[in-house]
N, CA, C and O atoms as a MOPAC input file, in Angstrom:
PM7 MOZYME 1SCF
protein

 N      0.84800 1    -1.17100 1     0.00000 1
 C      0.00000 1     0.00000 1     0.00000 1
 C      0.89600 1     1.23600 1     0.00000 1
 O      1.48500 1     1.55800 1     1.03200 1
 N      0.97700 1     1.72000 1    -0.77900 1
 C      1.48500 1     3.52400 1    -0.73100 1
 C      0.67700 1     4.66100 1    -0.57000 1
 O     -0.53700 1     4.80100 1    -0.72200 1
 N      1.43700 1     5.34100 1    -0.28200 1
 C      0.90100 1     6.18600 1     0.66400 1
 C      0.10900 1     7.42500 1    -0.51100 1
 O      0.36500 1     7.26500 1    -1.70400 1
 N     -0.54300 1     8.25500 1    -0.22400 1
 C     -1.09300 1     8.85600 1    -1.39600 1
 C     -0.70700 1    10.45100 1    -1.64400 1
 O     -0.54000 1    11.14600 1    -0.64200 1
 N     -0.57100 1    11.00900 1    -2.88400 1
 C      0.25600 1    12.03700 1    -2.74500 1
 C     -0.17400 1    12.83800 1    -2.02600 1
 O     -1.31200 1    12.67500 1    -1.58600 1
 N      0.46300 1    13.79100 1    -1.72300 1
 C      0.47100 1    15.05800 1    -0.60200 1
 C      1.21900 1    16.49400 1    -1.42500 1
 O      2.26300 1    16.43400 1    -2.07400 1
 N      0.30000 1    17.88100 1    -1.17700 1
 C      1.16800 1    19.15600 1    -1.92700 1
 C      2.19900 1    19.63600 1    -0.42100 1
 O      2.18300 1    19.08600 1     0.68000 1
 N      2.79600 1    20.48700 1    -0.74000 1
 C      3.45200 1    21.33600 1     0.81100 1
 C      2.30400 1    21.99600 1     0.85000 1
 O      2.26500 1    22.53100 1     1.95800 1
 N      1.47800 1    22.21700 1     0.33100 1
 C      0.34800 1    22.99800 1     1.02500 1
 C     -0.14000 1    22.55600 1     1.79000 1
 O     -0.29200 1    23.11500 1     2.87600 1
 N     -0.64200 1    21.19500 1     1.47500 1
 C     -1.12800 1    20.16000 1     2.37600 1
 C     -0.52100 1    20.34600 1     3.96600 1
 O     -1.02200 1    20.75200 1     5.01500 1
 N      0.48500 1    19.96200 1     3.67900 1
 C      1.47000 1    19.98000 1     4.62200 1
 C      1.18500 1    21.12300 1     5.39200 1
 O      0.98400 1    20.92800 1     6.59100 1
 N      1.12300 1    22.29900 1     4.95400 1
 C      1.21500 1    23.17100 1     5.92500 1
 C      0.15600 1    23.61000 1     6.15600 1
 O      0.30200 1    24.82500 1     6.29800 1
 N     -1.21800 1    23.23600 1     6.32800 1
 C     -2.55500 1    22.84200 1     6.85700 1
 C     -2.11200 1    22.23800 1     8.09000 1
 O     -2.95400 1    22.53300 1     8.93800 1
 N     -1.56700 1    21.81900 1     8.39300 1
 C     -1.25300 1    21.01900 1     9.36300 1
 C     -0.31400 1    21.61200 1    10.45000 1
 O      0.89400 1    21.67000 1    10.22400 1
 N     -0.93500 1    22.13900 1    11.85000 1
 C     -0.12100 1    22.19300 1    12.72300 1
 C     -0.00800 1    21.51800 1    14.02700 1
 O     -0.71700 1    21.23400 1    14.99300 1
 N      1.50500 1    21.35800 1    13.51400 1
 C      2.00300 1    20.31200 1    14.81900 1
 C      2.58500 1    21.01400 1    15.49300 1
 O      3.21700 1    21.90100 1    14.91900 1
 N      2.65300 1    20.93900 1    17.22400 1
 C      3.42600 1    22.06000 1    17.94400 1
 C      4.00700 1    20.59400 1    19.10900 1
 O      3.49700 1    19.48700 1    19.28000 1
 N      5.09900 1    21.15100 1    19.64900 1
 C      5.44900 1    20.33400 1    20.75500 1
 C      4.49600 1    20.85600 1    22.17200 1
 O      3.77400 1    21.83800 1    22.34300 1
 N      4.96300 1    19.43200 1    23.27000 1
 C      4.29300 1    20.27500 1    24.32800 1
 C      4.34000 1    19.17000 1    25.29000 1
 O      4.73200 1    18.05400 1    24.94700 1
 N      3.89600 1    19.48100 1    26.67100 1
 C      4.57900 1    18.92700 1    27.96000 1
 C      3.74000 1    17.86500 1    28.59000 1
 O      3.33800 1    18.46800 1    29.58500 1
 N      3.33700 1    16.94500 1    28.63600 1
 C      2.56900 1    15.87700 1    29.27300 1
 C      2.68600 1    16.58900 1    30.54000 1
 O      3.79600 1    16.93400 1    30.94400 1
 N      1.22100 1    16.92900 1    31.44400 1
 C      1.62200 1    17.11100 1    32.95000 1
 C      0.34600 1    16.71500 1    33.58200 1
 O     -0.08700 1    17.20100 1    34.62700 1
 N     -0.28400 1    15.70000 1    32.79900 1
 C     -1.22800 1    14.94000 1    33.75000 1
 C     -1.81900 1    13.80500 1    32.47600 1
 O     -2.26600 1    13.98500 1    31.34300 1
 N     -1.48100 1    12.23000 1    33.56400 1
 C     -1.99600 1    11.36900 1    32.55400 1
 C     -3.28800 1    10.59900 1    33.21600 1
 O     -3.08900 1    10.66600 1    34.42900 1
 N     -4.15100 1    10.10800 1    33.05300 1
 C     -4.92900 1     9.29000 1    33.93300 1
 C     -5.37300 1     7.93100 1    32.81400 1
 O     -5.20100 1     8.03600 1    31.59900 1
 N     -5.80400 1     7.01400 1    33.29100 1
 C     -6.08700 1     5.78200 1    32.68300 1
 C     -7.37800 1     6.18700 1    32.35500 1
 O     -8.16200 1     6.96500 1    32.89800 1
 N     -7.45800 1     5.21600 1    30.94400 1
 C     -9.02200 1     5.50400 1    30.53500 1
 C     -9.27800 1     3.99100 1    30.13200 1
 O     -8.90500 1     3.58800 1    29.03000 1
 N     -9.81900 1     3.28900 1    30.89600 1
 C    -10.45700 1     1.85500 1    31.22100 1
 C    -11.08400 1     1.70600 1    30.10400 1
 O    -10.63900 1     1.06100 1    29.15600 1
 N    -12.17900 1     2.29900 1    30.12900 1
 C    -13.53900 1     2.08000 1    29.32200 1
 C    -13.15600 1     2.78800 1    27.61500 1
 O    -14.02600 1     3.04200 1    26.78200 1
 N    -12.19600 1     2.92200 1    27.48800 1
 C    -12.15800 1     3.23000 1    26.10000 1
 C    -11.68600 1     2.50400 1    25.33700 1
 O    -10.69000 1     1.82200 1    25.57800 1
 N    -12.48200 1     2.51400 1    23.97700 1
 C    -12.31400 1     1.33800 1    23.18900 1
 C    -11.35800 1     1.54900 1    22.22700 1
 O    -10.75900 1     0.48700 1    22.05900 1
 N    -11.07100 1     2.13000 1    21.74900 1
 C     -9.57800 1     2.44600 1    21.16600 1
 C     -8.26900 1     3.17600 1    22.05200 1
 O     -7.07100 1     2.90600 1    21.96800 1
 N     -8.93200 1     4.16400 1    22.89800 1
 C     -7.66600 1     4.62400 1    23.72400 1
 C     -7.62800 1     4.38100 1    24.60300 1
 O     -8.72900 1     4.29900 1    25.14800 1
 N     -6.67700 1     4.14100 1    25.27100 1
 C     -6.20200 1     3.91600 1    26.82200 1
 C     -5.89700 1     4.72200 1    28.13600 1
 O     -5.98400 1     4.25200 1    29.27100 1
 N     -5.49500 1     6.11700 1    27.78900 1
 C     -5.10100 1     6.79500 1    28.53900 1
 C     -5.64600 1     8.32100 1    27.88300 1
 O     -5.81300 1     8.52700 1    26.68000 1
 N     -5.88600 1     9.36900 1    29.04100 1
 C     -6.10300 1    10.71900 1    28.79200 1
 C     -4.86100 1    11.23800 1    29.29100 1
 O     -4.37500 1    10.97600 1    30.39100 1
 N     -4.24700 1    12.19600 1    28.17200 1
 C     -3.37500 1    13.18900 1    28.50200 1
 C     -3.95000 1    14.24500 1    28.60100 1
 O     -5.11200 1    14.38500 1    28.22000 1
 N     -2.86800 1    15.70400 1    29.41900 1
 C     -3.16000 1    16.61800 1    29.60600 1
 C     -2.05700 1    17.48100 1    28.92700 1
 O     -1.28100 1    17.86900 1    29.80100 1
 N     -1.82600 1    17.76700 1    28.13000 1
 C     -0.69000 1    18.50000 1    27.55000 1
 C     -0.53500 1    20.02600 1    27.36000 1
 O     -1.32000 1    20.57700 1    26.58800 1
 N      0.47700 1    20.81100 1    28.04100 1
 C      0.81700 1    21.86200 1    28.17000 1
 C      1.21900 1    22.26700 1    26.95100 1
 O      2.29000 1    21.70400 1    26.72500 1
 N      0.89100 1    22.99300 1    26.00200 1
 C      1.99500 1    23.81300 1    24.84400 1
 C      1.59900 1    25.27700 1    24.88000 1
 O      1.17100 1    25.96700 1    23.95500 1
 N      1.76400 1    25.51000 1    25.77900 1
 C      2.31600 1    27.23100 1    26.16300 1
 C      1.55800 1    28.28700 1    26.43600 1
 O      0.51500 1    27.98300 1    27.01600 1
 N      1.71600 1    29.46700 1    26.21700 1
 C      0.91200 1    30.13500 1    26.47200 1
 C      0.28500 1    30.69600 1    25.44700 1
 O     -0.49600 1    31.60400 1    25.73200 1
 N      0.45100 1    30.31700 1    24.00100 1
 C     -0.47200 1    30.68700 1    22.88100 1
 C     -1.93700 1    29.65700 1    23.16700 1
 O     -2.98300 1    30.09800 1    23.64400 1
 N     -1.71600 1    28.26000 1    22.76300 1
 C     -2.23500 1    27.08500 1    23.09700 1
 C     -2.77500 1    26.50500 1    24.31400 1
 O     -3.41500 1    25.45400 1    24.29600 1
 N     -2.53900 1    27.15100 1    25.35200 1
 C     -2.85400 1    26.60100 1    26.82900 1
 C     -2.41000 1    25.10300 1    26.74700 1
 O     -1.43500 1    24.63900 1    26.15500 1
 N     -3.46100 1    24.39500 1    27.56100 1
 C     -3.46700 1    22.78100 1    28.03700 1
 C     -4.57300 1    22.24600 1    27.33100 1
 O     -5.62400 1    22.88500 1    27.38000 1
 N     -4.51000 1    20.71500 1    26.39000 1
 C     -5.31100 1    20.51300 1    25.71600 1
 C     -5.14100 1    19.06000 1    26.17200 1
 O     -4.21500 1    18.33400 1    26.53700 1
 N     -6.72000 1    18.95500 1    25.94500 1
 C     -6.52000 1    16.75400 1    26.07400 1
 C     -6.41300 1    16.09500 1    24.78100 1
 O     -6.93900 1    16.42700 1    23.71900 1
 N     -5.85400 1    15.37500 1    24.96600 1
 C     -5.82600 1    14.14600 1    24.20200 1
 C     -5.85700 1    12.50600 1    24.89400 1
 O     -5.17200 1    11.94300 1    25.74800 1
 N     -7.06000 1    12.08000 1    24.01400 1
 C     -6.84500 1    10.61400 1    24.38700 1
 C     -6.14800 1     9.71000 1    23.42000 1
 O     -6.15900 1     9.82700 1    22.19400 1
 N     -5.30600 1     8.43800 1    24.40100 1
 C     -4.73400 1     7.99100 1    23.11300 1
 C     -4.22100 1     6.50000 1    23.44000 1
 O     -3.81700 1     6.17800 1    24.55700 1
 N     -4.29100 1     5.53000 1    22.21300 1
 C     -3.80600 1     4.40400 1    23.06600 1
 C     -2.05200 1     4.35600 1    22.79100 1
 O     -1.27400 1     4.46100 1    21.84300 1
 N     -2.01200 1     4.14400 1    24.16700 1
 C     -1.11000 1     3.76300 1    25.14700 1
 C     -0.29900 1     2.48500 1    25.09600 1
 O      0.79200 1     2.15200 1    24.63300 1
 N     -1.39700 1     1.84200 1    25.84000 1
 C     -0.88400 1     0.75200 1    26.24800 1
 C     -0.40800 1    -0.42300 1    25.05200 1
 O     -1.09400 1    -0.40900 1    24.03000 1
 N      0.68800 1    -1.40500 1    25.11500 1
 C      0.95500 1    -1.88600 1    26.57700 1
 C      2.45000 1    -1.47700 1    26.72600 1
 O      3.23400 1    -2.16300 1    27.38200 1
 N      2.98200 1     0.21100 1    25.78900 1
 C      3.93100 1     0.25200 1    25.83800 1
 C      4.23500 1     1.27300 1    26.69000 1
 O      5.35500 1     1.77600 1    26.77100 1
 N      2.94000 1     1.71800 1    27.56100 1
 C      3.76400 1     3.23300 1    28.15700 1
 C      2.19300 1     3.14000 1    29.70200 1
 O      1.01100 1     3.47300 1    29.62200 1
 N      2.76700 1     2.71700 1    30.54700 1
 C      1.42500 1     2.68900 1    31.84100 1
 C      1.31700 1     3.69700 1    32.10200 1
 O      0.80600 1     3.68400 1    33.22300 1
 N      1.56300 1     5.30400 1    31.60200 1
 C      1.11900 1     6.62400 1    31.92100 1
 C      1.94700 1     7.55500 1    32.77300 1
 O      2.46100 1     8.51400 1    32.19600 1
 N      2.17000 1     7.38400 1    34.21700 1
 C      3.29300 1     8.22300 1    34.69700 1
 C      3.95000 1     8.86300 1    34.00500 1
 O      3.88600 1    10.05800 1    33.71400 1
 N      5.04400 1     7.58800 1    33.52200 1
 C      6.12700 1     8.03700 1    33.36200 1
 C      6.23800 1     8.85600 1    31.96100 1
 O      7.29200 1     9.09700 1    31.37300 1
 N      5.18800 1     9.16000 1    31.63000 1
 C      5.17900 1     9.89500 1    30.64800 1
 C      4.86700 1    11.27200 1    31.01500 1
 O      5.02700 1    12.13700 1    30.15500 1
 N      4.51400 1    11.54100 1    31.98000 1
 C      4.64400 1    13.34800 1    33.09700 1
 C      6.14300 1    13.95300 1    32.93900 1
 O      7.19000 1    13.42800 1    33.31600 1
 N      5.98300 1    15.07000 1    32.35000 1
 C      7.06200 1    15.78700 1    32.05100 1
 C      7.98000 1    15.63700 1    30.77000 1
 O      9.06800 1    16.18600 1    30.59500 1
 N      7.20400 1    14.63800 1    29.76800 1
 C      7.80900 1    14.15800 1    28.28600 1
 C      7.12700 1    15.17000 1    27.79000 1
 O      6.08200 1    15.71300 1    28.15100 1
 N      8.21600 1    15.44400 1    26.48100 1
 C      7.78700 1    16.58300 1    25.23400 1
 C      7.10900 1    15.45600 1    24.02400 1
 O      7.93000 1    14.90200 1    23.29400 1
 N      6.10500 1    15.23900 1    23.89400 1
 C      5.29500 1    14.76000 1    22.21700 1
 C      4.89700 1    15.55800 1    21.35700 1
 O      4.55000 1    16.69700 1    21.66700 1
 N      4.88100 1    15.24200 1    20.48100 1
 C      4.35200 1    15.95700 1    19.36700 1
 C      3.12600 1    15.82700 1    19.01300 1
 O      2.75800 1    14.65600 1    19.10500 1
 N      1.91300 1    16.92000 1    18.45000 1
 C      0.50100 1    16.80800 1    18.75700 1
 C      0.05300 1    17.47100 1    17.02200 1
 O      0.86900 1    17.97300 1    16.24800 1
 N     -1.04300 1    17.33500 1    16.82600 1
 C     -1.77600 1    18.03500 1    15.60400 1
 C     -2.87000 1    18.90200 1    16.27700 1
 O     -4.01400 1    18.46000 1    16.38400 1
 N     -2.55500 1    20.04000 1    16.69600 1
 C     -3.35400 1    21.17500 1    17.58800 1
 C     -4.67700 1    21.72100 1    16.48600 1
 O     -5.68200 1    22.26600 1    16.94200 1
 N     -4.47100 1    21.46600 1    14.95500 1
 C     -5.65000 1    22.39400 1    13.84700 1
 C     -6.83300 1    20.86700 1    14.07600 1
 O     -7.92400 1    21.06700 1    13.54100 1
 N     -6.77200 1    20.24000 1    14.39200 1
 C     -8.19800 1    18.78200 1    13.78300 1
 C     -9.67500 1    19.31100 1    14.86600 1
 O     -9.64000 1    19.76900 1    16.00800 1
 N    -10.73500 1    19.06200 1    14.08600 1
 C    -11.66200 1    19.35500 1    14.94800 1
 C    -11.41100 1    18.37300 1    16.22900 1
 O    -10.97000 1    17.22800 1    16.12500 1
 N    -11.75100 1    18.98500 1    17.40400 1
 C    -12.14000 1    17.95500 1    18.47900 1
 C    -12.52800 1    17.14900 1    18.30900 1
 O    -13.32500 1    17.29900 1    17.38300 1
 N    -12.48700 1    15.39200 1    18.91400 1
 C    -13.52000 1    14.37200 1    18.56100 1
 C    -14.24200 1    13.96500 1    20.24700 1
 O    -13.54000 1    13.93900 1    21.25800 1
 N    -15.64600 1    13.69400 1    20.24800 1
 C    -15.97500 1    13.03100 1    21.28300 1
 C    -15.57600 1    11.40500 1    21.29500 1
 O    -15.77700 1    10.49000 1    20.49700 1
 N    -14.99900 1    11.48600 1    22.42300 1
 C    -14.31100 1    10.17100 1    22.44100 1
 C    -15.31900 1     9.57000 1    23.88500 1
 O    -14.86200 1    10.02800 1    24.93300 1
 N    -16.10700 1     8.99300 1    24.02000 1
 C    -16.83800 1     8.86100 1    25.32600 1
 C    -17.95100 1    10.05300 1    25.52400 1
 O    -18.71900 1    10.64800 1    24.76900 1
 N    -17.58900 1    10.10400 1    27.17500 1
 C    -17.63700 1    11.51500 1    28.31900 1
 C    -16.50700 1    12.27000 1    27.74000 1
 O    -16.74600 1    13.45200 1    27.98800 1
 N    -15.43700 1    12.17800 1    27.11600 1
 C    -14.41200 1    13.21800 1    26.63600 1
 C    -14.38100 1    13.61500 1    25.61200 1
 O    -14.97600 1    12.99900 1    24.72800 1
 N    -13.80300 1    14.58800 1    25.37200 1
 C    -13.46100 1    15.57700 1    24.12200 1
 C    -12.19900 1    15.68500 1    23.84800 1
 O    -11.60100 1    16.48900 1    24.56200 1
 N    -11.54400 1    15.10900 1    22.99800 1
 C     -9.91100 1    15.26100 1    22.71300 1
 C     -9.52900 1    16.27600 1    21.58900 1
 O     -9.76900 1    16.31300 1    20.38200 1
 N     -8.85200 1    17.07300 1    22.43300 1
 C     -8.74200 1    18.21800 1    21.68600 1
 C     -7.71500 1    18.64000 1    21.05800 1
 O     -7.46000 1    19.83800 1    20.93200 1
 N     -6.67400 1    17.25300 1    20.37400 1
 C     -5.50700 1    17.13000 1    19.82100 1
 C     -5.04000 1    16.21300 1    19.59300 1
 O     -4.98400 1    15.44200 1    20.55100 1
 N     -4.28800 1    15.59100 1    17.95600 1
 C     -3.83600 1    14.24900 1    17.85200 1
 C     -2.81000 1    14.28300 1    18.40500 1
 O     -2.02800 1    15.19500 1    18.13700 1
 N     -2.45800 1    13.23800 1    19.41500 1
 C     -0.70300 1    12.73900 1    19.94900 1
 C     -0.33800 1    11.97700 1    18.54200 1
 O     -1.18800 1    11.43400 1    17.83500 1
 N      1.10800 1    12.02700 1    18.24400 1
 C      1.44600 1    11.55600 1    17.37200 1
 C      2.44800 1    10.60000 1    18.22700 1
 O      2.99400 1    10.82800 1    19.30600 1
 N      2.52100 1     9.20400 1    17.20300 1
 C      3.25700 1     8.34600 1    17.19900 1
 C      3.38400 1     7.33100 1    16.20200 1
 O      2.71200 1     7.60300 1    15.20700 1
 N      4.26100 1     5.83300 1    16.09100 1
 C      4.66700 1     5.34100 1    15.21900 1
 C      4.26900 1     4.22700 1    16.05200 1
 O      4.22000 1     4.33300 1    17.27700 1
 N      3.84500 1     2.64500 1    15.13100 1
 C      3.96700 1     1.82700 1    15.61300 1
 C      5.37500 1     0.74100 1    15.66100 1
 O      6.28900 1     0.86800 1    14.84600 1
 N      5.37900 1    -0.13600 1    16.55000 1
 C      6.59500 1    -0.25200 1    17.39400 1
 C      6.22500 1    -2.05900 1    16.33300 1
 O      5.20800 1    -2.19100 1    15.65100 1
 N      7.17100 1    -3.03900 1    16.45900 1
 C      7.20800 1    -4.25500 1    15.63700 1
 C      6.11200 1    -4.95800 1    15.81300 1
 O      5.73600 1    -5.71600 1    14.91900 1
 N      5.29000 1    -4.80600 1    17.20100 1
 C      4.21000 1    -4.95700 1    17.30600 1
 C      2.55700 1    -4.58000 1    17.21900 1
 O      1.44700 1    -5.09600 1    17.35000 1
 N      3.39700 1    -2.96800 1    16.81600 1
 C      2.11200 1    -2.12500 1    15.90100 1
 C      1.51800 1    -1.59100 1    17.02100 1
 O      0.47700 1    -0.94300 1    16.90600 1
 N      2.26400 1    -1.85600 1    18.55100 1
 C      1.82700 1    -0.46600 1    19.53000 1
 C      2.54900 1     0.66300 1    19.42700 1
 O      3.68200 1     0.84800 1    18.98300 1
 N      1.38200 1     1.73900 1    20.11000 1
 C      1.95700 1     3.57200 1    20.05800 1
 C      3.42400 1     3.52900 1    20.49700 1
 O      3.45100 1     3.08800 1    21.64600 1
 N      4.77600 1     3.83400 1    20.00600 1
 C      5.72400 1     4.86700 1    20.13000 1
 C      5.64400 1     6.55400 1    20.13200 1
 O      5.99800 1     7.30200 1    19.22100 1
 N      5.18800 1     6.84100 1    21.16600 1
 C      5.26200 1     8.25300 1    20.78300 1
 C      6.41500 1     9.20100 1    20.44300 1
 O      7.42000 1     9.25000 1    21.15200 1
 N      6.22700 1    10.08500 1    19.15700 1
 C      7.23600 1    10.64800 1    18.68800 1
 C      7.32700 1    12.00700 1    19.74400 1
 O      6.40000 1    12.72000 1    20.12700 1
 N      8.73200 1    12.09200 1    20.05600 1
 C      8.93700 1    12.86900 1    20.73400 1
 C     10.20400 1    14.05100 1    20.41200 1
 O     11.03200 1    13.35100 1    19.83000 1
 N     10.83600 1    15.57400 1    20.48600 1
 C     12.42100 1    15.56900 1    19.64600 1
 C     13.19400 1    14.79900 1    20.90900 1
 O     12.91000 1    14.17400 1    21.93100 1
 N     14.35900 1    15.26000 1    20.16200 1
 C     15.58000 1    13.78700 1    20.65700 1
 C     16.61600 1    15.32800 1    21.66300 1
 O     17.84000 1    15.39400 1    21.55100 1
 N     15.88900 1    16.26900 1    22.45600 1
 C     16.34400 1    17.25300 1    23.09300 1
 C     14.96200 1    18.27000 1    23.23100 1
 O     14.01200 1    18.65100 1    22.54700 1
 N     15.44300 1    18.40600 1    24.38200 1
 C     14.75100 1    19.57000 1    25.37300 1
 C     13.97900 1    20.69800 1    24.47900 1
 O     15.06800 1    21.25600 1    24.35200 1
 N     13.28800 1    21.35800 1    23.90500 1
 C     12.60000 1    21.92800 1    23.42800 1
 C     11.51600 1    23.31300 1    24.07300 1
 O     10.88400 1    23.22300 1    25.12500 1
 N     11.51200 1    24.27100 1    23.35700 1
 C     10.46300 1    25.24000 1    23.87600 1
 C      8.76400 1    24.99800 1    23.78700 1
 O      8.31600 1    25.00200 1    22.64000 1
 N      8.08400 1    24.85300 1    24.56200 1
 C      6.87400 1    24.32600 1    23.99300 1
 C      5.92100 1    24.89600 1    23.46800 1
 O      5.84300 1    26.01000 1    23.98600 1
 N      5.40400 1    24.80400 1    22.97200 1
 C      4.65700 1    25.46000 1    21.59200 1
 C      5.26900 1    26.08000 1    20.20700 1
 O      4.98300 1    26.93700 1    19.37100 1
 N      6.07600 1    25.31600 1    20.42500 1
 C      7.04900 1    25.20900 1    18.64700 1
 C      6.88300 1    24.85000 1    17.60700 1
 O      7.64000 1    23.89800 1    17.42000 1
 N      6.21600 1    25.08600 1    16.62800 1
 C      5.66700 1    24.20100 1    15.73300 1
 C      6.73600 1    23.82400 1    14.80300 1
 O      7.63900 1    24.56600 1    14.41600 1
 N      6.52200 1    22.45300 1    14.44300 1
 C      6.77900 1    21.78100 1    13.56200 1
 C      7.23400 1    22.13000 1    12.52100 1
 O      6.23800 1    22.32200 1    11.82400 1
 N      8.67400 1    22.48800 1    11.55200 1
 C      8.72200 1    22.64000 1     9.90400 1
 C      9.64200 1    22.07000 1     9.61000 1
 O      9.96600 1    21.98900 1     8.42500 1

């Protein structure tokens, strides 16, 4: 399967900003995601949720105080009782669970992506 073309316009429809995990909680009852984040990206952006699955590569903590990368422009989706108000981005791992993409150094948050 290949992937289908894309313009840079496209592309730049799209904003991705970094930003700070600082509250995760488990989400039991969700059928695709596992966990609610709370993610800080700054003071343009405030704190936005995202739900997302998780598991069984990341039990939540220790993901408090990690920089991910998010898609801040997508409409909200009701996910449940919640409203996720940003895609977490990640890659799947050999087993096709979430890796979340994160940069590989300390970062300002609310940086977008180019």
């Amino acid at each position: 399967m290949s992937a289908q073309s894309a313009t840079f316009e496209d592309f730049e429809k799209l904003d991705i900003r970094v930003g700070r995990v600082i509250d995760v909680q488990p989400f039991p009852e969700g059928r695709y995601s596992t966990h609610i984040l709370m993610i800080d990206f700054g003071l343009e952006l405030g704190t936005k949720k995202s739900l997302a699955k998780l598991a069984p590569n990341y039990a939540g903590p220790e993901l408090v105080g990690r920089q991910v990368l998010a898609i801040v422009n997508f409409p909200p989706r009701q996910i449940g009782r919640h409203r996720s108000e940003v895609l977490t981005l990640g890659v799947p791992d050999g087993h096709g669970n979430v890796v979340l993409i994160q940069p590989d150094q300390d970062v300002l948050i609310g940086g977008k992506l180019y």
